[in-house]
Structure formats: C-alpha cells, structure tokens
LUMNUMAR-951112 format. One line per field, with one value per atom (N, C-alpha, C): atom name; residue in three letters; x, y, z. Coordinates in Angstrom, 3 decimals, decimal comma. Layout:
BEGIN
atom	[CA;...]
type	[ALA;...]
c1	[X;...]
c2	[Y;...]
c3	[Z;...]
% end
This chain:
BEGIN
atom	[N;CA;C;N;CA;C;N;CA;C;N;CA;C;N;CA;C;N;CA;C;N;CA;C;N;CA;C;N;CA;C;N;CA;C;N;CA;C;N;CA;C;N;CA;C;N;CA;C;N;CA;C;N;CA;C;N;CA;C;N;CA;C;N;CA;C;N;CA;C;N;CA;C;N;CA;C;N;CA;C;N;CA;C;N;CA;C;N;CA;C;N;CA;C;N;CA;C;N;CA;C;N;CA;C;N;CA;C;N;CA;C;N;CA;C;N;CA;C;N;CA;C;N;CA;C;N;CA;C;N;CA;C;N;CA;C;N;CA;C;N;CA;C;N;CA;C;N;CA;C;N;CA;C;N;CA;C;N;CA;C;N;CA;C;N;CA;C;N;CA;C;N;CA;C;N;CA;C;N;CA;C]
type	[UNK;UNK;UNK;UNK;UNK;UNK;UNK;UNK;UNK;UNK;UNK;UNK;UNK;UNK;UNK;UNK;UNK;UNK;UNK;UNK;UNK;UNK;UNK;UNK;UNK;UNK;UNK;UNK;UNK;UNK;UNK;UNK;UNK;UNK;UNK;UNK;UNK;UNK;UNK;UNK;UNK;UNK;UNK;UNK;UNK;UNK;UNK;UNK;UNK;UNK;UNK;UNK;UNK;UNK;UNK;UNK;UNK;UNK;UNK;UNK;UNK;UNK;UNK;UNK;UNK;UNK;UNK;UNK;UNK;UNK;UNK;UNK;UNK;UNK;UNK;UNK;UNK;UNK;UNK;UNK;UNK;UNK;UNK;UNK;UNK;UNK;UNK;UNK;UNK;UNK;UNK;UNK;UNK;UNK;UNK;UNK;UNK;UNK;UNK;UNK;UNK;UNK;UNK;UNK;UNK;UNK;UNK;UNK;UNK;UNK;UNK;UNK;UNK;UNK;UNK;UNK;UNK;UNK;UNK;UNK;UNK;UNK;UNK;UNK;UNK;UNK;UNK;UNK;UNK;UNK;UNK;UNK;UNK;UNK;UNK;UNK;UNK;UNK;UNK;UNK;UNK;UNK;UNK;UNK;UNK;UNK;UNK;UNK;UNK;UNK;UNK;UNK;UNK;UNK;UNK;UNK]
c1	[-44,917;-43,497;-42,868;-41,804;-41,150;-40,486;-40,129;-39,172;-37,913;-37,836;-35,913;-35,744;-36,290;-36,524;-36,621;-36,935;-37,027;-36,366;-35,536;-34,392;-33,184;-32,934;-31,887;-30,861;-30,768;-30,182;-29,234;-29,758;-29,101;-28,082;-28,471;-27,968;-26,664;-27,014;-25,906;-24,659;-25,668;-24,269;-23,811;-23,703;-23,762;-22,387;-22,380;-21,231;-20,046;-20,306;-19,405;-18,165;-18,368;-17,675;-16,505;-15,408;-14,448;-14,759;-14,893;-15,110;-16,670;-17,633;-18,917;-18,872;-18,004;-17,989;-17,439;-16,848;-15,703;-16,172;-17,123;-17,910;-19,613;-19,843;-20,554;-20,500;-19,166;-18,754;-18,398;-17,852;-17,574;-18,909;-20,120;-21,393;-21,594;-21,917;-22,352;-21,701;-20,244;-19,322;-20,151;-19,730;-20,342;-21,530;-22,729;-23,795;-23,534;-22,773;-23,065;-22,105;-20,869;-20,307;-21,149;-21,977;-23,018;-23,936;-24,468;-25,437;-24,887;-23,303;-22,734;-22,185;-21,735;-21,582;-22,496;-24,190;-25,231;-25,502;-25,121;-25,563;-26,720;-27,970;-28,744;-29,675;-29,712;-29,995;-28,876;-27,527;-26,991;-27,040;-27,064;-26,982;-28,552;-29,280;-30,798;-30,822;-30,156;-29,647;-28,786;-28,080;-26,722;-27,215;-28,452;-28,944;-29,997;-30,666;-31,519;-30,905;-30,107;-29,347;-28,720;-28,197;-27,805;-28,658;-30,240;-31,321;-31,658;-31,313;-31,730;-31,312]
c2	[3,642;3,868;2,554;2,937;1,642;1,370;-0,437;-0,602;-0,488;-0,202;-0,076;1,036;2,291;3,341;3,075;2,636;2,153;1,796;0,998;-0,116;0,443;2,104;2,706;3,154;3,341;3,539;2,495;1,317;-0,180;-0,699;-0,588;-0,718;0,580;1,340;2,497;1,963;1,674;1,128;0,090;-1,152;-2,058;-1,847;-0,774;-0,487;-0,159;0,758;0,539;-0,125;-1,251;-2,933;-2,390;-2,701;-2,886;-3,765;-4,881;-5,992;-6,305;-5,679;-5,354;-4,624;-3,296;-2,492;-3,528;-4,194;-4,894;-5,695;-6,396;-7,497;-6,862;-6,171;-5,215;-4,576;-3,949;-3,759;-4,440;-5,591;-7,168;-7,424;-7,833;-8,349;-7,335;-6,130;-4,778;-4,726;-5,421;-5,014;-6,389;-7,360;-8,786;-8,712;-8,014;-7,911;-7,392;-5,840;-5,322;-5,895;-6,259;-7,225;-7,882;-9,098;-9,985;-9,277;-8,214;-7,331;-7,172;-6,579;-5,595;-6,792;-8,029;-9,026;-10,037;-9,584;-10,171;-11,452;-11,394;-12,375;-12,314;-12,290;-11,726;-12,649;-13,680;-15,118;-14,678;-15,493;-15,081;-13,784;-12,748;-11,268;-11,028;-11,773;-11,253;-12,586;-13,910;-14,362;-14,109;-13,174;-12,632;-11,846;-10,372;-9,544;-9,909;-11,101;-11,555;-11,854;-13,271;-13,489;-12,211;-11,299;-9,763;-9,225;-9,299;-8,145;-9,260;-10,293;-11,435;-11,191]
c3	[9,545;9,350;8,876;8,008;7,496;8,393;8,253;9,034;9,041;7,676;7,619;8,210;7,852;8,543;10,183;10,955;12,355;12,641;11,779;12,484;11,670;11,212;10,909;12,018;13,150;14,230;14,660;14,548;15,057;13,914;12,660;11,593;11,419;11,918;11,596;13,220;13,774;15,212;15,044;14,134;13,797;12,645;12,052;10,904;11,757;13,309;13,563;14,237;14,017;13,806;12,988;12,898;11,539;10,770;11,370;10,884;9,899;10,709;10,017;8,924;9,138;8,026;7,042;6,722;5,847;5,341;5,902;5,649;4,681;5,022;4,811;3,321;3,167;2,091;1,201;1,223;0,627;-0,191;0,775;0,095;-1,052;-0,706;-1,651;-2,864;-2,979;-3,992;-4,686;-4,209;-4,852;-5,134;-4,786;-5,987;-6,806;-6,521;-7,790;-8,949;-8,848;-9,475;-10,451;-9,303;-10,263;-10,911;-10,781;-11,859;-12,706;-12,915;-13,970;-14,814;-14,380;-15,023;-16,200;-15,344;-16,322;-15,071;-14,243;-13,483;-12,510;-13,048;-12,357;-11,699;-11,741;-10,533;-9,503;-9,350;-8,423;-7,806;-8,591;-7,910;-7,084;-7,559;-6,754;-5,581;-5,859;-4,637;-3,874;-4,188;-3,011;-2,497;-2,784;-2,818;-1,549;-1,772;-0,718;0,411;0,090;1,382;2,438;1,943;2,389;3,440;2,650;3,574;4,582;4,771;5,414;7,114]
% end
C-alpha cells in the first residue's frame, strides 16, 4: 500500500485547520502559477518543498 494512501486520514484532519486550509491553498495556487508562467525550476522547487 502506498503511503499517501495510508497517511490520507491525517492529512484530511489536518485541512481541518482554517489556517491549514489557507495555507494549504496558498502553496497549490503558487505552483501552479509557476508552471503556467514557464517557471519550471522554481515550480518543481515549490512543488518539493510542499510534499516535504
């Protein structure tokens, strides 16, 4: 079994933070930002730092 899959429960209790959610949503917008921009160093470093 994967682990994201395993560790989907904690991650889903974890959103419900306000503050998590928000923060959460912040990073997600800012990759895709840097993808759609052509920025694809930073976006696969924002992308990492994220799953981190």
């Amino acid at each position: 079994m994967r682990v994201s899959k395993r560790i989907r429960r904690v991650r889903m209790y974890d959103l419900l933070a306000q503050d998590r959610m928000q923060t959460t949503t912040t990073e997600h917008i800012e990759i895709m930002e840097l993808a759609r921009d052509g920025q694809l160093d930073e976006g696969y470093r924002a992308l990492h730092a994220n799953r981190l």
